[in-house]
C-alpha positions in Angstrom: 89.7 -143.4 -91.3 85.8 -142.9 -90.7 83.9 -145.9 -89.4 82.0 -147.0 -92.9 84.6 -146.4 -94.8 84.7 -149.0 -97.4 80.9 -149.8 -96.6 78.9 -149.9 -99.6 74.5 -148.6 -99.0 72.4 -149.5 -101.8 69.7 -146.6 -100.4 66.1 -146.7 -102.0 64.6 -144.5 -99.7 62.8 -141.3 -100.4 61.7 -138.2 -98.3 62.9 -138.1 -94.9 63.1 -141.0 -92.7 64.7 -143.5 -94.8 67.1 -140.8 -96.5 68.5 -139.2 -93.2 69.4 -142.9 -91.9 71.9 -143.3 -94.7 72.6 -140.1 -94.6 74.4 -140.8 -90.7 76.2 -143.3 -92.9 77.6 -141.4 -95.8 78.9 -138.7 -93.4 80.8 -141.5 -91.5 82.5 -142.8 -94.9 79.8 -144.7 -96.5 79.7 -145.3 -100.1 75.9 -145.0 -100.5 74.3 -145.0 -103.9 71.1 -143.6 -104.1 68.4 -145.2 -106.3 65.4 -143.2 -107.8 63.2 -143.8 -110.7 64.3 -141.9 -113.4 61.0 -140.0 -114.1 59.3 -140.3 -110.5 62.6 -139.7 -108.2 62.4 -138.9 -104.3 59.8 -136.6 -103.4 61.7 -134.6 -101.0 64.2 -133.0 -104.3 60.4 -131.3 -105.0 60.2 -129.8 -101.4 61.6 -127.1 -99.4 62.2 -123.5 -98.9 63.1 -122.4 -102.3 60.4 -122.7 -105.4 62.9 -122.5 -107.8 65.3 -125.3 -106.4 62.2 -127.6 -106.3 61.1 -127.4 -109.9 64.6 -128.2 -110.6 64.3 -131.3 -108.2 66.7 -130.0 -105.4 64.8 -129.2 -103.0 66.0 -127.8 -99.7 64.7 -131.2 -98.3 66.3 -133.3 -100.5 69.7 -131.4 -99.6 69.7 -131.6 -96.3 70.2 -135.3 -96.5 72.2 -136.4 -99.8 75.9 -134.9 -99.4 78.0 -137.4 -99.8 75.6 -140.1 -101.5 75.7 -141.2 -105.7 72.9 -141.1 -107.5 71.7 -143.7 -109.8 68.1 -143.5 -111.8 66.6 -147.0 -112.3 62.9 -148.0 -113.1 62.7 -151.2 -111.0 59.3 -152.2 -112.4 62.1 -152.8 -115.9 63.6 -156.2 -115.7 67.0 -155.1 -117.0 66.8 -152.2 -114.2 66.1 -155.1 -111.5 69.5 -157.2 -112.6 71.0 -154.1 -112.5 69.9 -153.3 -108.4 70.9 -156.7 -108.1 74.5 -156.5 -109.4 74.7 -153.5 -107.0 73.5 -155.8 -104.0 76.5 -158.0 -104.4 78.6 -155.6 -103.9 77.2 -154.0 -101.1 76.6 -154.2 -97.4 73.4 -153.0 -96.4 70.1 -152.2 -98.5 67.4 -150.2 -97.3 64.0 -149.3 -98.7 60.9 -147.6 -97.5 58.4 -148.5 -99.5 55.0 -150.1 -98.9 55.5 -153.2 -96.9 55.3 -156.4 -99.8 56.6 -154.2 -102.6 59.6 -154.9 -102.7 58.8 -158.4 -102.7 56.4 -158.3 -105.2 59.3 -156.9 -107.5 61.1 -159.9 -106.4 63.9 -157.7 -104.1 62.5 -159.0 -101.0 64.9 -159.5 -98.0 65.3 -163.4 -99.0 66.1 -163.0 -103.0 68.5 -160.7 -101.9 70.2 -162.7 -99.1 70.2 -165.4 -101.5 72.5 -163.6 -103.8 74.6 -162.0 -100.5 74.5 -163.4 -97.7 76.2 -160.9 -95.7 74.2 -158.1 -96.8 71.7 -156.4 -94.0 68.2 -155.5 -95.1 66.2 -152.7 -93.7 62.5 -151.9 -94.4 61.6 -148.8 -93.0 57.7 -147.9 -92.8 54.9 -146.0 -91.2 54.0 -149.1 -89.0 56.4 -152.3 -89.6 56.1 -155.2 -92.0 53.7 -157.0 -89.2 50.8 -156.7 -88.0 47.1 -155.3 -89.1 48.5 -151.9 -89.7 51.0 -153.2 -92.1 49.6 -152.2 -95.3 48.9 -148.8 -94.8 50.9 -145.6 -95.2 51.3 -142.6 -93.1 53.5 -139.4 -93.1 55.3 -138.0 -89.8 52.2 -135.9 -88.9 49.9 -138.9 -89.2 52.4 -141.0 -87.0 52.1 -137.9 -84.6 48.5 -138.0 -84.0 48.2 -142.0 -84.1 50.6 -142.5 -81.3 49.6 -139.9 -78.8 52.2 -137.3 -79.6 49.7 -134.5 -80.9 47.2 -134.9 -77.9 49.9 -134.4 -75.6 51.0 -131.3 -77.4 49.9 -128.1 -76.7 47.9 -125.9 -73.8 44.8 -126.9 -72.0 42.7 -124.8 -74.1 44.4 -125.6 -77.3 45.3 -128.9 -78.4 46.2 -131.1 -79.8 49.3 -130.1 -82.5 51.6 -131.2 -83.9 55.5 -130.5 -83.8 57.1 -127.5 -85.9 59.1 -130.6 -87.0 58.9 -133.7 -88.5 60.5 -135.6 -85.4 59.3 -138.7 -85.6 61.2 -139.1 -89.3 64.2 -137.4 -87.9 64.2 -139.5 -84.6 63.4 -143.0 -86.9 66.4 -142.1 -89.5 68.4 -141.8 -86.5 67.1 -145.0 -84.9 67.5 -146.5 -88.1 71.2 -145.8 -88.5 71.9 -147.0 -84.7 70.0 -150.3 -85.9 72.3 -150.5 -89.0 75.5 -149.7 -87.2 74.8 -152.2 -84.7 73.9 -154.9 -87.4 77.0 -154.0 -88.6 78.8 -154.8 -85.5 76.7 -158.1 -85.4 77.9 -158.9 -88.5 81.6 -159.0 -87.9 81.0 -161.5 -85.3 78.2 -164.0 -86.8 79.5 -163.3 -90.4 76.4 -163.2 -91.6 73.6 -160.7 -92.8 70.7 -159.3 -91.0 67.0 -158.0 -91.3 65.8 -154.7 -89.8 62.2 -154.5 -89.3 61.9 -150.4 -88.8 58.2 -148.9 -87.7 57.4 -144.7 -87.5 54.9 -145.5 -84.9 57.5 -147.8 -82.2 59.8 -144.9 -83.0 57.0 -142.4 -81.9 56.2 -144.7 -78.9 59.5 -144.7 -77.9 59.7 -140.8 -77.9 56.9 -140.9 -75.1 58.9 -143.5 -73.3 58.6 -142.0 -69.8 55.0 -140.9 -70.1 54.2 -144.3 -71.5 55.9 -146.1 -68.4 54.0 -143.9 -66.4 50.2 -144.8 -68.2 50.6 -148.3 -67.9 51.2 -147.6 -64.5 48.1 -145.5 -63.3 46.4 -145.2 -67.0 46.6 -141.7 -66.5 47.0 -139.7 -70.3 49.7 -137.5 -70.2 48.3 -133.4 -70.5 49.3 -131.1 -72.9 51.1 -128.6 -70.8 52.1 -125.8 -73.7 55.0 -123.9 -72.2 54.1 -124.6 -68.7 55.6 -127.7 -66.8 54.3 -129.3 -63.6 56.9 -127.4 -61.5 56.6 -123.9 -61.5 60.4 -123.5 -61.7 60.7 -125.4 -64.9 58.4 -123.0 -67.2 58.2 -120.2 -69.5 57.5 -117.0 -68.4 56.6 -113.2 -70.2 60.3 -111.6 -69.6 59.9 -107.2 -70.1 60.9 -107.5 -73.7 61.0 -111.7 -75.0 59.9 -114.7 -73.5 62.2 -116.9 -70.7 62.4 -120.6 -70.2 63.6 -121.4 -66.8 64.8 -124.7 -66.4 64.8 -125.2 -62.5 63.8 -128.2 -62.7 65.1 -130.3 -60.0 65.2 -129.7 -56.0 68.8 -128.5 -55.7 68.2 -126.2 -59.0 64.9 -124.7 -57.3 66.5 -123.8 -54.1 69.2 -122.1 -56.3 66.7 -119.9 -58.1 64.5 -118.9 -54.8 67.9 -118.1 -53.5 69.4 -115.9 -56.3 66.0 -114.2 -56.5 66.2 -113.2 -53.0 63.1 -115.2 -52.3 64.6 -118.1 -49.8 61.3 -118.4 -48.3 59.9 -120.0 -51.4 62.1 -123.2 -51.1 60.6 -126.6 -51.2 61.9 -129.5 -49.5 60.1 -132.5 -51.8 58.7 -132.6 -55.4 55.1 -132.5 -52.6 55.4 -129.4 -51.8 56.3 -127.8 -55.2 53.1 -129.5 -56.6 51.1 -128.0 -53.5 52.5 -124.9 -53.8 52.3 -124.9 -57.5 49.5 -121.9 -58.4 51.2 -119.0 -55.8 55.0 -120.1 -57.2 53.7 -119.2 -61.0 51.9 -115.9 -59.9 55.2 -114.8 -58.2 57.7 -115.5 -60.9 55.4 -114.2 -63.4 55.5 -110.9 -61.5 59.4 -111.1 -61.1 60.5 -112.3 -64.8 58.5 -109.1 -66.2 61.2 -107.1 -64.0 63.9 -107.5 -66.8 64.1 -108.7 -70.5 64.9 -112.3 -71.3 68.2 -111.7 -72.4 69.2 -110.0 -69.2 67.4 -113.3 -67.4 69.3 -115.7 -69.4 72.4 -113.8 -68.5 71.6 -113.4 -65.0 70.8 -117.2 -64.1 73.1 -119.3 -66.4 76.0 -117.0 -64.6 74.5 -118.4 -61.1 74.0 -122.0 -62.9 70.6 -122.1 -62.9 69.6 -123.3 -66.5 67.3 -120.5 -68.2 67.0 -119.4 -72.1 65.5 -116.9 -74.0 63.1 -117.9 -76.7 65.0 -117.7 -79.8 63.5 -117.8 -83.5 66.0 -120.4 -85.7 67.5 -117.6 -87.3 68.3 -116.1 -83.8 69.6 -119.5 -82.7 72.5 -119.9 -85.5 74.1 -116.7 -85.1 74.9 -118.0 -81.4 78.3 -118.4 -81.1 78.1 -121.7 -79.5 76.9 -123.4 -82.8 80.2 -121.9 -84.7 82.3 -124.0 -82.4 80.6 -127.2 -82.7 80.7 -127.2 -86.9 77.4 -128.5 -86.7 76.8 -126.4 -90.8 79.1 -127.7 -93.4 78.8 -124.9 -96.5 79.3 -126.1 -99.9 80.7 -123.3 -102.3 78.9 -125.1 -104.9 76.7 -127.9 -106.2 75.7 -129.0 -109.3 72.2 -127.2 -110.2 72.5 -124.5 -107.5 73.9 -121.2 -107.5 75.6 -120.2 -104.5 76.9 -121.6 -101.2 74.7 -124.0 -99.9 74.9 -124.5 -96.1 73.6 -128.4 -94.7 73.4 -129.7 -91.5 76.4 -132.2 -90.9 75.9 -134.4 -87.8 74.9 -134.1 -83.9 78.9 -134.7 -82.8 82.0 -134.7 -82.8 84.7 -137.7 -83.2 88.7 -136.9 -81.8 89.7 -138.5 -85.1 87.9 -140.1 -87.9 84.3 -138.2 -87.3 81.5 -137.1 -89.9 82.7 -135.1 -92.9 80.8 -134.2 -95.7 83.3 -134.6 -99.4 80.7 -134.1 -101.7 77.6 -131.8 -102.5 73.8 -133.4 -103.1 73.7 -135.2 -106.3 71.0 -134.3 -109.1 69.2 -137.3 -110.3 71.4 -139.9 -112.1 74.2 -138.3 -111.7 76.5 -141.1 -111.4 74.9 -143.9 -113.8 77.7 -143.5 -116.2 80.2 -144.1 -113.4 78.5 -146.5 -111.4 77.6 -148.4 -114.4 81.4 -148.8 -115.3 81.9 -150.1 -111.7 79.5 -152.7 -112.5 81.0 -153.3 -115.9 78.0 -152.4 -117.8 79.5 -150.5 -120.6 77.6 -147.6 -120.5 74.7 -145.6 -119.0 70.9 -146.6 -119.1 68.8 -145.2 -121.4 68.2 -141.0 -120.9 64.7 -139.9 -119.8 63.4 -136.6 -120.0 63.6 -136.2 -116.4 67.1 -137.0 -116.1 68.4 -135.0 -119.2 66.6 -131.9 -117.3 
């Protein structure tokens, strides 16, 4: 048995953030029911690496984070759509929405008209900056969260900053908050009996992401430097191998003293962090001159065998064909999926349970997929009406 099984998510969340918090939760047993408007659904079934899934709104974004969820289409600005969200909230155990903050309350689905009808039911808001505070009302994407909190000017070289990540982190990093906050209202919840409200900002998230380098600025107020592939230790930086690119990872005392030794260069030890930074400028020259010596991967071999952590820079495709990732079962590869020809291979989850762990059942589900049978759970007799969107 996985841990939410028999958990029911009422999840009207689109793009990333939002989605991949549920998503956490459906791969753990959840029974979460997607909710999109039947003629302006999730954004993210629009996106991704193939033009063809997106005009069919199954984008490689949208699929990367709705296995195991049902999909229901309901126009919430519709009164009879509302009573029909609401039926779902009484049978459920957590809601969560990332919309503008006030919306939802506006369409009277605020945190306490939905308490009122279940009280055990936990509420999470997810947004760009919280439901408090003068940033409240405005809206922001994972690259605008990256260059209001500090990421972006931290990112980078000297001579070229700031930038952004190749990722959208900050959504990633808040959907995973976001499911840690849910799992532990969960927890709360079979101890107080009662519901809970999740208050859940991009920007804290970001924050959070910093947290060493913001420790250490409220300290001394000094802004933390983009460093690009260089690091403060000389040890603990990238370096042009004779064919690829190595990342050593020396990065403490005991690991340094391990790498001067194996390179036959005992002389360059350092006895304190002090000395490293002093000696910082002639320890770079002379392992750029020895890493051009032999390619990365013969580095990488070489170092890890004498455990001292090193890497060649991989490209993503180089990366999943490492053997390492097969044994992990980190893909999970549907054979099929409604509106998709072909496998279709998803991320699953970041580990591993002895019994009872993540599992995907289901494929990605096109838009109002499920009304029918949702709508017979709820004793509705029947589906909402059809709209061009959905009967594409």
């Amino acid at each position: 048995m996985r841990p939410f099984e028999g958990i029911r998510v009422i999840d009207v969340t689109h793009v990333l953030a939002g989605p991949f918090a549920t998503y956490q939760l459906a791969v753990l047993g959840a029974d979460v029911i997607k909710v999109e408007h039947p003629d302006d659904p999730d954004q993210s079934r629009g996106v991704g690496a193939d033009k063809e899934l997106n005009r069919r709104k199954m984008g490689t974004s949208f699929l990367t984070q709705a296995s195991n969820k049902r999909s229901i289409a309901l126009d919430l600005k519709l009164e009879n759509d509302r009573d029909v969200l609401k039926k779902l909230v009484a049978t459920a155990d957590i809601f969560v929405e990332n919309y503008r903050p006030g919306a939802f309350e506006a369409l009277g689905l605020g945190y306490e008209a939905l308490a009122a009808i279940n009280p055990r039911l936990i509420y999470a808001s997810f947004s760009a900056f919280g439901q408090s505070g003068p940033r409240a009302t405005q809206t922001a994407y994972d690259h605008v969260i990256q260059a209001t909190s500090g990421i972006m000017a931290m990112t980078g070289t000297r001579d070229v900053h700031p930038i952004k990540f190749g990722t959208p982190a900050v959504d990633y990093a808040t959907g995973t908050t976001g499911a840690f906050a849910l799992a532990a209202a969960l927890f709360q919840r079979e101890r107080t009996g009662t519901g809970q409200r999740i208050d859940m900002a991009m920007l804290d998230v970001a924050m959070i992401l910093m947290s060493s380098h913001l420790t250490g600025y409220l300290r001394n107020g000094a802004h933390p430097k983009p460093h690009g592939n260089s690091h403060p230790h000389a040890t603990n930086s990238a370096y042009a191998a004779k064919s690829g690119m190595v990342m050593l990872g020396a990065s403490n005392l005991r690991q340094q003293r391990r790498l001067w030794t194996v390179l036959g260069r005992p002389d360059m030890i350092k006895r304190s962090n002090d000395e490293r930074d002093a000696d910082h400028e002639r320890e770079v020259a002379m392992l750029t001159e020895i890493m051009a010596t032999r390619s990365a991967d013969e580095w990488e071999d070489f170092l890890q065998a004498r455990h001292v952590p090193a890497a060649r820079v991989r490209t993503m495709g180089e990366a999943l064909t490492d053997p390492q990732l097969a044994t992990r079962g980190l893909i999970h590869r549907h054979a099929t999926a409604a509106g998709i020809e072909g496998e279709l291979a998803v991320p699953l989850a970041a580990f591993t349970f002895a019994h009872g762990g993540p599992r995907i059942d289901t494929p990605p589900p096109t838009l109002g997929q499920h009304n029918e049978e949702i709508f017979a759970e709820l004793g509705q007799g029947g589906a909402p009406r059809k709209t061009a969107a959905m009967r594409s």
